[in-house]
Backbone bond lengths (Angstrom), bond angles and torsions (degrees), N, CA, C in turn:
res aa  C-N    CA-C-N  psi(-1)  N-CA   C-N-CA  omega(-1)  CA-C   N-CA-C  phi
1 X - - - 1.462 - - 1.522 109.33 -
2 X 1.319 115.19 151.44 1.397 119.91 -178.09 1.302 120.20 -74.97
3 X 1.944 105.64 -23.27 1.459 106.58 177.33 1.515 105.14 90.56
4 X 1.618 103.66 12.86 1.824 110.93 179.65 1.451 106.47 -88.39
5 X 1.855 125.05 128.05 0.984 130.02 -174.40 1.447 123.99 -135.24
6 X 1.395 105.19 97.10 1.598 98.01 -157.00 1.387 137.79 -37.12
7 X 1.108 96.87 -18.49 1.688 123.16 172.71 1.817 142.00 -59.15
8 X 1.551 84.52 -54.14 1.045 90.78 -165.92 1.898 101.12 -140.10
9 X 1.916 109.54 23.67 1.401 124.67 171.65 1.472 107.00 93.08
10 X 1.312 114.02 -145.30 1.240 148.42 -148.78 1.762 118.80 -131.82
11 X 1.460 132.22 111.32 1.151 120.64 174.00 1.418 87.51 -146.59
12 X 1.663 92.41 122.25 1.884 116.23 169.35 1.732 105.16 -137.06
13 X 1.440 81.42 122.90 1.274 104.78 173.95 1.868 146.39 -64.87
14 X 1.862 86.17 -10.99 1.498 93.50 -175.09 1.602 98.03 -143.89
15 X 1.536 105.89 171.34 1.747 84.46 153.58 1.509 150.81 -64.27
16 X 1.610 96.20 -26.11 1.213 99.73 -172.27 1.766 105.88 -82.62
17 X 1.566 111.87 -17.31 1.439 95.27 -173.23 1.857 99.96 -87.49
18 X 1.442 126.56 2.48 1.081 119.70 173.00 1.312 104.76 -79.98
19 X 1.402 127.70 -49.14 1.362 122.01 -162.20 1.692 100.37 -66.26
20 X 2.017 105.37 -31.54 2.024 88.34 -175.09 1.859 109.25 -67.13
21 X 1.094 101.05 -0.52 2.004 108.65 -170.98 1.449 77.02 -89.06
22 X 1.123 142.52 -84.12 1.561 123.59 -133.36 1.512 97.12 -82.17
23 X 1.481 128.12 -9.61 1.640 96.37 161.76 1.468 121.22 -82.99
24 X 1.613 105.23 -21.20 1.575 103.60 166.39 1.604 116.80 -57.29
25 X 1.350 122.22 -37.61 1.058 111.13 -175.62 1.681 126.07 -105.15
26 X 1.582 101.38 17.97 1.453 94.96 -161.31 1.620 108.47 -84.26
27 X 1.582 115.49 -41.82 1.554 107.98 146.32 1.947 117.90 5.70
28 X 1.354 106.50 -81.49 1.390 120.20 -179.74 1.831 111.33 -50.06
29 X 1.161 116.36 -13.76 1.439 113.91 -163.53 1.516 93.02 -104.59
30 X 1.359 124.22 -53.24 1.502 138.73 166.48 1.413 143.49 -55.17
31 X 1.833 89.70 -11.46 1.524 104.84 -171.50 1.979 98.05 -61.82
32 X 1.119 111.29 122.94 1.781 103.47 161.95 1.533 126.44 -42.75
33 X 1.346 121.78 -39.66 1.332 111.83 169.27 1.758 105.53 -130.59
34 X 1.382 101.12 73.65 1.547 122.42 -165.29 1.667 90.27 -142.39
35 X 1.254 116.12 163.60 1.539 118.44 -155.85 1.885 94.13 -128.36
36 X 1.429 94.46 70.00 1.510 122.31 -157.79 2.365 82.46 -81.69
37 X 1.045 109.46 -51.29 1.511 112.71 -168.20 1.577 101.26 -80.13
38 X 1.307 140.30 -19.10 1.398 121.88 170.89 1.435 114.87 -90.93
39 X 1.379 107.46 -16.13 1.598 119.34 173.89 1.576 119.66 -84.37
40 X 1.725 117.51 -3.74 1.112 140.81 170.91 1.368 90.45 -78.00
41 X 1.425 114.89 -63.47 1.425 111.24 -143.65 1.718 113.24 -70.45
42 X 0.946 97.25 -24.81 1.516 120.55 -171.57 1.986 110.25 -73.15
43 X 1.369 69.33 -41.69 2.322 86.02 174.24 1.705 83.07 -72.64
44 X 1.017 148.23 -104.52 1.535 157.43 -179.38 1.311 96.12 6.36
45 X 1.845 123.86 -88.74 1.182 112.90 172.27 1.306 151.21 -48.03
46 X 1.790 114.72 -24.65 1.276 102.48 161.86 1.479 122.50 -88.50
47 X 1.205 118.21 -20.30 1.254 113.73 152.20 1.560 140.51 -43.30
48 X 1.546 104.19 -51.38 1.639 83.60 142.57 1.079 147.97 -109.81
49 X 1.597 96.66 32.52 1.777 98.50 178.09 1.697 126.32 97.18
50 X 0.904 102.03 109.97 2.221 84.28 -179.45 1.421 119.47 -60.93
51 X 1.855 102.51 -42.16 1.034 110.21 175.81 1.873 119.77 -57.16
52 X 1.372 105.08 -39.55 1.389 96.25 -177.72 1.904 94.30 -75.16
53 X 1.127 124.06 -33.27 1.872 94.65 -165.25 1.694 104.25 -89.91
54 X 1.242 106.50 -7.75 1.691 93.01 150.84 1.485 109.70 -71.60
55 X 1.127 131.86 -54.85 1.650 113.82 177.22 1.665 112.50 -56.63
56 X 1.180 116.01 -18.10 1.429 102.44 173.99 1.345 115.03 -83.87
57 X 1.415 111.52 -17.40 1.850 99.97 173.66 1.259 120.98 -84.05
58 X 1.413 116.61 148.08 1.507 122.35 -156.04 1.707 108.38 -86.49
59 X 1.350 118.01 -16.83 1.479 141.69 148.57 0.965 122.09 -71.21
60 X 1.315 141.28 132.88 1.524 164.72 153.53 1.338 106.62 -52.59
61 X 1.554 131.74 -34.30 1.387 126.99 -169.41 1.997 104.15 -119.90
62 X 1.532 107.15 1.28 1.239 110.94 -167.23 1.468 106.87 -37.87
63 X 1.588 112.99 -179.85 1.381 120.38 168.03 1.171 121.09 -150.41
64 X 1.278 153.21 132.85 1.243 171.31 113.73 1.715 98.44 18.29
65 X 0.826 135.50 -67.07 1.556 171.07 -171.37 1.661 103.91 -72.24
66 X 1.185 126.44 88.10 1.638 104.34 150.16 0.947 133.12 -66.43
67 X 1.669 117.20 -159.94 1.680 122.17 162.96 1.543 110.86 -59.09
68 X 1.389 115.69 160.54 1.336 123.26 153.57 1.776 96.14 64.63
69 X 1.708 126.25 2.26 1.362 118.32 167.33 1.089 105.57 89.38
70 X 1.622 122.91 3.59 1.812 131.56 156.86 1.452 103.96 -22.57
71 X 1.269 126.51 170.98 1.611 146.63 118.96 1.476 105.69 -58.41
72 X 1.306 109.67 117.72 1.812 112.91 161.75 1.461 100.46 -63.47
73 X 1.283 122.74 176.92 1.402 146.39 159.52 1.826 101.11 -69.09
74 X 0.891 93.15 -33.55 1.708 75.08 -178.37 1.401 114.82 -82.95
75 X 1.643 125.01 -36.70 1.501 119.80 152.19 1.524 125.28 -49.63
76 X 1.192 115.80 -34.47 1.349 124.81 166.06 1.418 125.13 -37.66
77 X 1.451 99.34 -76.94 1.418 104.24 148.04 1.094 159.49 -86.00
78 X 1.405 103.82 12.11 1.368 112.11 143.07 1.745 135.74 -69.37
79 X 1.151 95.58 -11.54 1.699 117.95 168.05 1.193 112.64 -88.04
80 X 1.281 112.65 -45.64 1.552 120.84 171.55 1.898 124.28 -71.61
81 X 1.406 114.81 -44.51 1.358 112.56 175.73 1.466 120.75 -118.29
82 X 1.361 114.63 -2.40 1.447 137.85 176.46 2.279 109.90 77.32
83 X 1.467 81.57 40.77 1.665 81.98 164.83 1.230 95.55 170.30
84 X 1.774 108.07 155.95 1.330 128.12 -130.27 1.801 93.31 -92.41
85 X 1.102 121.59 41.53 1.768 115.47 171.09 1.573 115.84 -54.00
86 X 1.329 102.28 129.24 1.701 95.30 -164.43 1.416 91.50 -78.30
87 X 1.359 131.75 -36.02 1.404 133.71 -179.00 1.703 124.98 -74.83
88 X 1.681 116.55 179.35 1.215 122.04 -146.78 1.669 80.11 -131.24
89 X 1.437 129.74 -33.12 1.910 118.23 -154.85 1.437 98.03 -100.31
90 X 1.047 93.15 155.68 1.948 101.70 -179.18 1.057 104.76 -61.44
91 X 1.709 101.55 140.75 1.248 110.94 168.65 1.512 127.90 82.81
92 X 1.213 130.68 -179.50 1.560 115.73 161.67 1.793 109.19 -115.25
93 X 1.373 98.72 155.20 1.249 128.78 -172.25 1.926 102.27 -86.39
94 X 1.169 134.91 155.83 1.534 129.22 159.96 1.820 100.22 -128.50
95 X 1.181 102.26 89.14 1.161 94.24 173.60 2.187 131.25 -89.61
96 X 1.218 105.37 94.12 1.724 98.97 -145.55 1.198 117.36 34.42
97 X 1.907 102.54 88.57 1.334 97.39 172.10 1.149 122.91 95.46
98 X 1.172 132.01 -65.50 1.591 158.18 -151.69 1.289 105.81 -80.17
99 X 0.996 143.90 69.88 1.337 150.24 -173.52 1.982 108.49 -55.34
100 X 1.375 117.90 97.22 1.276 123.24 178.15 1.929 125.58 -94.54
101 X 1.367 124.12 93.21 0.908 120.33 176.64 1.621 135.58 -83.16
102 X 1.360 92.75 144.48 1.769 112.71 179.76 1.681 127.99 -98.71
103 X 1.461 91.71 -140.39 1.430 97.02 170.85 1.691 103.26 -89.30
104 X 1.831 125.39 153.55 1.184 84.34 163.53 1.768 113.15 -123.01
105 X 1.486 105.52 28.37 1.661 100.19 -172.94 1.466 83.17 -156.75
106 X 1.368 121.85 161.57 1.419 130.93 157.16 1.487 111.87 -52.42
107 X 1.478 105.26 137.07 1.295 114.92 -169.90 1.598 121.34 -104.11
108 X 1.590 139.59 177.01 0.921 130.69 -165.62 1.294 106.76 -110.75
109 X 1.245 123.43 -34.17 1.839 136.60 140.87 1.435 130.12 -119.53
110 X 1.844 88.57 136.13 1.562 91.69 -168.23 1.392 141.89 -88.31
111 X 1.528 114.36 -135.94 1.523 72.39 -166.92 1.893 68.04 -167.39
112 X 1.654 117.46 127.18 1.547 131.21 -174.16 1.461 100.12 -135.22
113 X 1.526 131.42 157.16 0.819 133.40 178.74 1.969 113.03 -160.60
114 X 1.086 116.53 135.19 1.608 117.26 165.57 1.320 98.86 -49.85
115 X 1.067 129.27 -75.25 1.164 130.27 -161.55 1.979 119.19 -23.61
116 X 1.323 97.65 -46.36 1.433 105.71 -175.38 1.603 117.20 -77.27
117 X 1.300 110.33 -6.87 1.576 112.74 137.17 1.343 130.23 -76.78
118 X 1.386 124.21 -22.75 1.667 117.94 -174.08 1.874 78.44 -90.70
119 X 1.169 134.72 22.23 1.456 121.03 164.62 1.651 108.51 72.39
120 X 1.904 130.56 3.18 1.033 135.58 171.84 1.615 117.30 -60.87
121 X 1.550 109.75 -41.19 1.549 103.28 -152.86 2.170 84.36 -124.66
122 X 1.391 121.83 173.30 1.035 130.11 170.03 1.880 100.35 -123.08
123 X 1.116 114.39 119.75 1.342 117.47 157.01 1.459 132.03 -85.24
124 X 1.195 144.77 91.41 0.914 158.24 -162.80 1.900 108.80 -70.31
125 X 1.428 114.10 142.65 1.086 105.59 166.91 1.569 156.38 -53.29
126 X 1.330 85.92 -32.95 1.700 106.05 152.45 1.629 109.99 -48.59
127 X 0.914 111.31 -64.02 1.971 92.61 176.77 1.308 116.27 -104.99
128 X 1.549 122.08 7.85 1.733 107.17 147.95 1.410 120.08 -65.40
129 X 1.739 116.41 -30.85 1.345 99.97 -170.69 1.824 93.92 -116.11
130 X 0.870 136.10 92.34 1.206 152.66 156.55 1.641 114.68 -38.08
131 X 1.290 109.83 136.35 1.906 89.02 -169.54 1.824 91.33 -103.16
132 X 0.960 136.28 0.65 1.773 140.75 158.94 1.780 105.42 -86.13
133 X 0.912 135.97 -31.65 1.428 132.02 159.63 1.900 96.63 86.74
134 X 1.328 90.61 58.79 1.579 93.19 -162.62 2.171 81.50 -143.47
135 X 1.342 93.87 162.25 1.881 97.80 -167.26 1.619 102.14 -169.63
136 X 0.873 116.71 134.58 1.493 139.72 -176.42 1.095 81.49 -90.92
137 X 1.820 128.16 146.72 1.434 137.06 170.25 1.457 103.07 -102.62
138 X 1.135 157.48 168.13 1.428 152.19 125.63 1.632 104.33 -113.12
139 X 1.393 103.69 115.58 1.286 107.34 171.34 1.555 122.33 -101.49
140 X 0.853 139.60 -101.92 1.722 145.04 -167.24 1.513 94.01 -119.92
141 X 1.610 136.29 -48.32 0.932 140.95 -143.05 1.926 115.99 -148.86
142 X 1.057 88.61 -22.10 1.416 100.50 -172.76 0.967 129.88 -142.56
143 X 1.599 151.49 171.56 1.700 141.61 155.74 1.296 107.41 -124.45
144 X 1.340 111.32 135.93 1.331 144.36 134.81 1.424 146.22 -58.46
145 X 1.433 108.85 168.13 1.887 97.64 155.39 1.367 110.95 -128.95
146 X 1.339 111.36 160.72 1.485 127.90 163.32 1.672 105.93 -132.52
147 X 1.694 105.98 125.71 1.436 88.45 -160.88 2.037 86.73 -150.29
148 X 1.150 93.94 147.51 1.791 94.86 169.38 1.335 112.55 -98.73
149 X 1.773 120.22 140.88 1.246 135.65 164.68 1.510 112.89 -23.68
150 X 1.526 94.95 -70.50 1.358 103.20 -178.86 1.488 127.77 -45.81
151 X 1.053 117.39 -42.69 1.463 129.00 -179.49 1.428 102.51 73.23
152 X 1.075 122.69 65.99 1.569 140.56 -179.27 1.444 115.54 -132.58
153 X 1.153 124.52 135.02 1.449 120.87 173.35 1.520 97.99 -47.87
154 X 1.493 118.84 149.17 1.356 121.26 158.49 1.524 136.20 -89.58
155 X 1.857 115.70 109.94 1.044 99.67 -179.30 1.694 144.13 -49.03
156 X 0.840 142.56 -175.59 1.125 134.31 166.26 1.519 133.67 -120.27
157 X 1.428 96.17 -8.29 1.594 117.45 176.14 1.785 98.96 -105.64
158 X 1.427 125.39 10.02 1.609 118.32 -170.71 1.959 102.57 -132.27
159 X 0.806 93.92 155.97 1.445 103.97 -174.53 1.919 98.11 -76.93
160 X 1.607 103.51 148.09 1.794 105.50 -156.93 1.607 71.44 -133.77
161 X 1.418 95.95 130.91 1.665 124.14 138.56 1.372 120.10 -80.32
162 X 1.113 151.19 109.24 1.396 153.95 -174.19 1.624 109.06 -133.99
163 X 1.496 113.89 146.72 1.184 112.96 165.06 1.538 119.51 -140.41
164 X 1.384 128.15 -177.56 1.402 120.69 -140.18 1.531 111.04 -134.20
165 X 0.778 119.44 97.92 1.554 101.06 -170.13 1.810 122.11 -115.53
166 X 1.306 126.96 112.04 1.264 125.24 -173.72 1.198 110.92 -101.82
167 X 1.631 136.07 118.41 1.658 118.00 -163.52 2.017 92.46 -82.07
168 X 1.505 121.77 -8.27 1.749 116.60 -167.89 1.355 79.98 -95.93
169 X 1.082 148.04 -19.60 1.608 137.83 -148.47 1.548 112.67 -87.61
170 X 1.942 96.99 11.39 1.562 83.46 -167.75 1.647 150.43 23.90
171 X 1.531 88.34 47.31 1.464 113.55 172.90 1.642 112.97 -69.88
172 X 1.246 117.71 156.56 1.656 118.67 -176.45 1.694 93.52 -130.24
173 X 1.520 122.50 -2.27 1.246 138.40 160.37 1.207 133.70 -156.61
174 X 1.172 125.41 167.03 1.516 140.79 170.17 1.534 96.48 -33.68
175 X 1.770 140.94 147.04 1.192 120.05 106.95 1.481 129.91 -65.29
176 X 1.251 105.53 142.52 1.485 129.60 175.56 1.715 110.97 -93.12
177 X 1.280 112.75 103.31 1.330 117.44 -179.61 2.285 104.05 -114.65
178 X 1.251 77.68 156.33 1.943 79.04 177.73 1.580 86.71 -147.77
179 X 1.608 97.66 119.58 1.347 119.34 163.83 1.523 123.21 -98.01
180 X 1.470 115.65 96.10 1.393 121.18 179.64 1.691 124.78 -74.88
181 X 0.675 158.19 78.47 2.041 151.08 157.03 1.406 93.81 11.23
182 X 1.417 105.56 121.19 1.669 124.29 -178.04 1.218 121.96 51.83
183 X 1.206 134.00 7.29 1.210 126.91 -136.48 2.250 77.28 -133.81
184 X 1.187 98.67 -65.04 1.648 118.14 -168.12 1.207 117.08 116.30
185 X 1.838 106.57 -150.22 1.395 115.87 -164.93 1.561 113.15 -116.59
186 X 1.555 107.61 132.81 1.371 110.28 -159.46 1.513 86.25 -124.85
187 X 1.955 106.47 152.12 1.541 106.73 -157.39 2.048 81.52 -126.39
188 X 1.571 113.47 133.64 1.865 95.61 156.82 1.382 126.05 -94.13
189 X 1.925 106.81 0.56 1.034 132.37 159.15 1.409 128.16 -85.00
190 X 1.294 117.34 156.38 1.246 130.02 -175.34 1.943 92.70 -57.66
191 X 1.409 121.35 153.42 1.365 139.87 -156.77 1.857 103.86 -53.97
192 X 0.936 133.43 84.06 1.253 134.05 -142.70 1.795 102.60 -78.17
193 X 1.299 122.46 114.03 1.800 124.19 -165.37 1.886 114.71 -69.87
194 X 1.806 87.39 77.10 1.410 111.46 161.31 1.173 110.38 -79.85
């Protein structure tokens, strides 16, 4: 037995009896009209604890939850680096006092946003350069991915195949983007809504 108890979760003791739990249960995560994303979120949070991602938020009253039923930044990245940093720039900030936290190591997927052009958010290098070459988008309203085949960090001196994927964007495919050194970004798709 996996030691799975509807009650009160999941406790596996090794690797191999974790990996036989998540094929027993992955069915439930995949079902199409199965509640595969609140049963994510819930594995995420008790895994690391409430108590620890309340100490990871840089707010006393923070929330998991935005307005309008958003993802905060701190759920965000808690999916993304496995703890609740309300921030996006390496490291933490001390702003009088105020101790402001980030990323705190280079990450394995990254993490882009509009925002950090209207000058709102700071992206830090730790999740601009991602060493899987894979990136959560945050746009105005929603997130995405932009992610390479390869699954390779992306050089920066080599020409990048990348593609784009919006599940609201009513796409019927990938965009196909090619990022050249000095040169920029070339689309074989119609202008893809970055």
């Amino acid at each position: 037995s996996s030691g799975i108890n509807a009650e009160y979760g999941v406790e596996c003791g090794s690797l191999a009896s974790t990996e036989a739990c998540v094929r027993e249960v992955l069915p439930q995560f995949q079902a199409p009209s199965g509640k595969g994303c609140i049963l994510f979120l819930y594995s995420v949070i008790l895994s690391r604890g409430v108590g620890a991602i309340r100490e990871d938020m840089a707010e006393p009253g923070a929330h998991l939850m935005a307005n309008h039923g958003y993802c905060s930044q701190e759920l965000v990245n808690l999916f993304l680096m496995g703890y609740a940093a309300q921030n996006v720039f390496n490291n933490t900030i001390d702003l009088d006092g105020k101790i402001l936290k980030g990323a705190r190591e280079p990450r394995d997927i990254g993490f882009l946003t509009l925002y950090e052009y209207y000058k709102v958010y700071e992206v830090g290098s730790y999740l601009k350069d991602p060493s899987c070459g894979i990136w959560v988008i945050c746009s105005e309203s929603h997130y995405s991915v932009l992610f390479s085949k390869s699954g390779a960090r992306c050089n920066p001196q080599c020409v990048t195949e990348l593609y784009y994927y919006d599940s609201l964007g009513n796409q019927d495919s990938l965009y196909h983007l090619t990022v050249t050194p000095n040169e920029g970004v070339t689309s074989s798709d119609d202008d893809p809504p970055l």
